[in-house]
C-alpha positions in Angstrom: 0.0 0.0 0.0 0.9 3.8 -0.8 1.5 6.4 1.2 0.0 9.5 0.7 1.6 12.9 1.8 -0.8 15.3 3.9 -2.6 17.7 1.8 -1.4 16.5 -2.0 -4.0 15.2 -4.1 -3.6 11.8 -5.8 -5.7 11.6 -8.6 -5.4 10.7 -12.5 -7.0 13.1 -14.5 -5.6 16.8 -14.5 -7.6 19.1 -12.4 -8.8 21.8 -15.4 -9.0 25.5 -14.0 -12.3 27.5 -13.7 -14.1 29.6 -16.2 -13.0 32.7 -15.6 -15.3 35.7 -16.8 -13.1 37.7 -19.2 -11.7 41.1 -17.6 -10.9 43.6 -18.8 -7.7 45.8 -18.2 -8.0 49.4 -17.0 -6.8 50.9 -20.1 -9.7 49.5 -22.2 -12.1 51.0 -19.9 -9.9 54.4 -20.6 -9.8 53.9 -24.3 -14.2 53.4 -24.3 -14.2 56.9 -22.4 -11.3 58.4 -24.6 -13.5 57.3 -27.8 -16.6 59.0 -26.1 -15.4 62.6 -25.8 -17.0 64.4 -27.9 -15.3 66.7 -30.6 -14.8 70.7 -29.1 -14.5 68.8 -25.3 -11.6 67.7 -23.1 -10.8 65.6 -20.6 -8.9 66.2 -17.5 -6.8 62.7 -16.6 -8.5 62.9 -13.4 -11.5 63.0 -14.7 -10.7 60.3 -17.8 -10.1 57.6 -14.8 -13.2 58.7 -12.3 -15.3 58.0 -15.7 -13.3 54.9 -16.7 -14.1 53.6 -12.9 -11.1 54.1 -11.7 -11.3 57.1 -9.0 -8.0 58.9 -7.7 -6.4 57.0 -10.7 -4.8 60.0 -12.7 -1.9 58.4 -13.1 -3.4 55.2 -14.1 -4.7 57.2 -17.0 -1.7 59.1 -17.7 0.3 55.7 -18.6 -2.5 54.4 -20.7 -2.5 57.3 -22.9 1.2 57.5 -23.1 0.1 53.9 -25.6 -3.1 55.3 -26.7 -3.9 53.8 -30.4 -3.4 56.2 -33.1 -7.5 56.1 -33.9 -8.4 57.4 -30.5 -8.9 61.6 -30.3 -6.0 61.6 -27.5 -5.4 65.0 -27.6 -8.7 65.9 -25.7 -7.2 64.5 -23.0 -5.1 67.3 -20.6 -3.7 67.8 -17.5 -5.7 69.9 -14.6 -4.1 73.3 -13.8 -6.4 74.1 -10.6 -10.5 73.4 -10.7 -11.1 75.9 -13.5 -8.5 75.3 -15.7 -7.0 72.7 -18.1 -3.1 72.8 -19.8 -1.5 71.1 -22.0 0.7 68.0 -20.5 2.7 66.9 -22.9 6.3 67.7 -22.4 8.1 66.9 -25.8 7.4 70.7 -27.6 6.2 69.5 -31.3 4.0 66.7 -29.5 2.5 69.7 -27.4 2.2 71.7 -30.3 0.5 69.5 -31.7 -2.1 68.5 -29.1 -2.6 72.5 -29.1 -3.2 72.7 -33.5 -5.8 69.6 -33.0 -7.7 71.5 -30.2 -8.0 74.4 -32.3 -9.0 72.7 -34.7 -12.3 71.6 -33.1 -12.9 74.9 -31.8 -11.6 75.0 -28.1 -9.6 78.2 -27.7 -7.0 78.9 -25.0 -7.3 81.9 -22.5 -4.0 84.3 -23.1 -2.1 82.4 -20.5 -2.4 79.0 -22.1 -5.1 77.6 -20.3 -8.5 75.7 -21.1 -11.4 77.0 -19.3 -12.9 73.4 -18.2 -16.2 75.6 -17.5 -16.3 76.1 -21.3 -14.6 73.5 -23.0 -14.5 70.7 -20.1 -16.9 67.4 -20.8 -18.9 65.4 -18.2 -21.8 63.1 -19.4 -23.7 64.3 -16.8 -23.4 68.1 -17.6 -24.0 67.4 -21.4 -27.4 65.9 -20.7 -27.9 68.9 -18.6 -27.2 71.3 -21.7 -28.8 69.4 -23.7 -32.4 69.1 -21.8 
């Protein structure tokens, strides 16, 4: 007769692992809010991850967009100067320069020091419904 160690398992077929539900990674859930923002708006990071589910998790949503896909309008997304006011992030010049020509483009406008005016060019879901009804 055998002798079995305490606590190991002695069996012939191979134990198969669980169904897992499939989950998703935190930047897909910042990429679905990035894809959302609607042309003319912007996006604090701060306010990219408290919409992506991910509160306090600026950072979280600064890395993802440092890999952002090319199809995604990442350029709405900028940094928070203080509660009114939005800047530019990006610290290579061209790429900021950039970010600023795209912005333009879609109509938000800069105050004479640089800054977006979240009041005016800032998006939440909630206050767009607001606007709107």
């Amino acid at each position: 007769m055998k002798r079995r160690s305490a606590g190991r398992r002695t069996t012939s077929a191979k134990a198969k692992p669980l169904p897992r539900e499939v989950e998703t990674r935190p930047e897909d859930e910042i990429y679905e809010v990035v894809r959302a923002i609607p042309r003319g708006r912007v996006v604090t990071y701060g306010q990219l991850a408290e919409l992506a589910g991910i509160p306090s998790g600026h950072r979280v949503a600064a890395r993802a967009m440092r890999t952002c896909p090319d199809a995604l309008p990442w350029y709405r997304v900028v940094g928070k100067k203080d509660a009114r006011r939005a800047q530019i992030a990006v610290v290579e010049a061209d790429h900021a320069a950039l970010q600023r020509k795209l912005l333009q483009r879609e109509g938000v406008r800069f105050d004479a020091n640089g800054f977006i005016v979240l009041a005016e060019w800032g998006w939440l879901p909630a206050a767009d419904h607001r606007r709107r009804g």
